[in-house]
Structure formats: structure tokens, C-alpha cells
N, C-alpha and C positions, 0 to 999 in steps of 0.2 A: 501465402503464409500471412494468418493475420498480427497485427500489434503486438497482442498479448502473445502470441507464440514465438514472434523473432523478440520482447520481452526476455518471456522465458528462457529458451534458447542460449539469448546470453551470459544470462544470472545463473543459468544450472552451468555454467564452464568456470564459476567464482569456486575455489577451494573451498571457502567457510561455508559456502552451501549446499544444502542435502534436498533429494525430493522426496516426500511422500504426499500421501491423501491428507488433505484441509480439514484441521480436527471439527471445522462447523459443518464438514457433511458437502459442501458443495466445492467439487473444483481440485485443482492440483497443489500443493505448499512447497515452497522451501525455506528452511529451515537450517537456523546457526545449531553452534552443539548446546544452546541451552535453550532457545524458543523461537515458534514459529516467526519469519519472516515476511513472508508474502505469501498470500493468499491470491490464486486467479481462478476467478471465479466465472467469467466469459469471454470470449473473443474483445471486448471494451474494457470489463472493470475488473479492477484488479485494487485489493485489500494493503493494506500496508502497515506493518507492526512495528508505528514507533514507539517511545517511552513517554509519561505524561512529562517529563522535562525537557524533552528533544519538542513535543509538540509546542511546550509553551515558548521555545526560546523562537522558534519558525511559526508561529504563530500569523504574524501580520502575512509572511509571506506566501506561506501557504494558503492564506485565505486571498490574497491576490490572485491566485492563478484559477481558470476556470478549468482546468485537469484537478485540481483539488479539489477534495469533499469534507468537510468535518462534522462530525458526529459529536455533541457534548457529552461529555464525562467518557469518552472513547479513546483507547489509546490507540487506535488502530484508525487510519485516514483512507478513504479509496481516492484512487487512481485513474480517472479514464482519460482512455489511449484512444486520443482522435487521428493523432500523426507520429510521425518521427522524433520531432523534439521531446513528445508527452513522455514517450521510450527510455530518453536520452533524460528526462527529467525522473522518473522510475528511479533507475539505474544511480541517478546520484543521492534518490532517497533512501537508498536501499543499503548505500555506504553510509549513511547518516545513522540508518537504522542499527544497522552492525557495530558501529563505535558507542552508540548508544544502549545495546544489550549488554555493552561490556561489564558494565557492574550493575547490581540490583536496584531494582526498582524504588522510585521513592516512595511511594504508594503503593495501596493494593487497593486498584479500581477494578472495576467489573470485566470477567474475562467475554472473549468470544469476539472475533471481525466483524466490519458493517455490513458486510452480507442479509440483503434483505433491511437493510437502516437506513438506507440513501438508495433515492430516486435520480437519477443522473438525465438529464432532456440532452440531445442537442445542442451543440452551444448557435445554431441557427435562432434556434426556438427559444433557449433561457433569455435572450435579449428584449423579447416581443413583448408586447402587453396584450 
């Protein structure tokens, strides 16, 4: 089983979320009762739908982590799942995210996941020069 499936797995046994097909066309979603959640997109990357005010307050820390991806002007962060912890760090984004769809948006920034927006290397390889 890879990441993104024992991922998955988990988060589709959460009450507040629902599966269906990933409105950008690639990959599996789950989905609160008012907008998509997560998006998995491969066996590694996996999409995540937070709010541009969830992202700015996790801002420094998110951009600490080499599992994180950010996209400017994107309210949605990818995810990639090298190990266990990345899983276990998913999972507490995902509760972030959910308390954060709870009321509406402050903005209305451009729709759609990073899907095809982020190039993800190795974290072998991103070190290297």
C-alpha cells in the first residue's frame, strides 16, 4: 500500500468527509459538505485545500517543511508523502483545513489545485547543487 493510499484510507473513515472524482480532472477528492478537501493526485502528491487565512497564519511553517509545496496567490498547498510522519502531517492538515472551511472565505482568489503547478524532486536531489 502506498502513502497516499494508507493517506487516503484514513481520512475517507473522518465523518465530515465524502469521496468523489477531483474537480481538476486528475485523481481521487475528499470533500467537506461545502468544498473540496484534498485532492490525491499520485502515489506521492497529494493537493490540499486550505483557506488564504489558514495559509497565512502557517505560513513560516509550512514553508519550513520539505513535505510542503506553496504555490503564490494558491489557496491549495501540495503534500508529498515520502514517509510516515509526511502521513501523520497530511492528517493534521487536513484538520486545519476543515476548521478552516468553516466559515467563508476572505477572498475570492483563483479556483482550481496545484496539480501540474509544483514540480516536487526528491528531497535526495533538492539539497544538491
Amino acid at each position: 500500500m502506498t502513502l497516499a493510499q494508507r493517506a487516503f484510507e484514513r481520512l475517507h473513515a473522518w465523518p465530515d468527509l465524502s469521496t468523489g472524482p477531483a474537480s481538476c480532472g486528475t485523481g481521487r477528492a475528499l470533500r467537506s459538505a461545502r468544498d473540496e478537501i484534498v485532492h490525491f493526485h499520485s502515489d506521492r502528491d497529494v493537493d490540499l485545500h486550505l483557506t488564504h487565512r489558514a495559509i497565512q497564519r502557517f505560513r513560516q511553517d509550512l514553508g519550513g517543511s520539505s513535505a510542503i509545496h506553496l504555490v503564490p496567490g494558491s489557496r491549495w498547498v501540495t503534500v508529498h508523502l515520502d514517509c510516515d510522519a509526511d502521513v501523520d502531517l497530511l492528517l493534521s492538515l487536513v484538520s486545519i483545513a476543515l476548521k478552516a472551511h468553516q466559515t467563508p472565505p476572505a477572498a475570492d482568489l483563483p479556483p482550481g489545485c496545484n496539480f501540474r503547478r509544483v514540480t516536487v524532486l526528491p528531497r535526495a536531489a533538492a539539497g544538491e547543487v
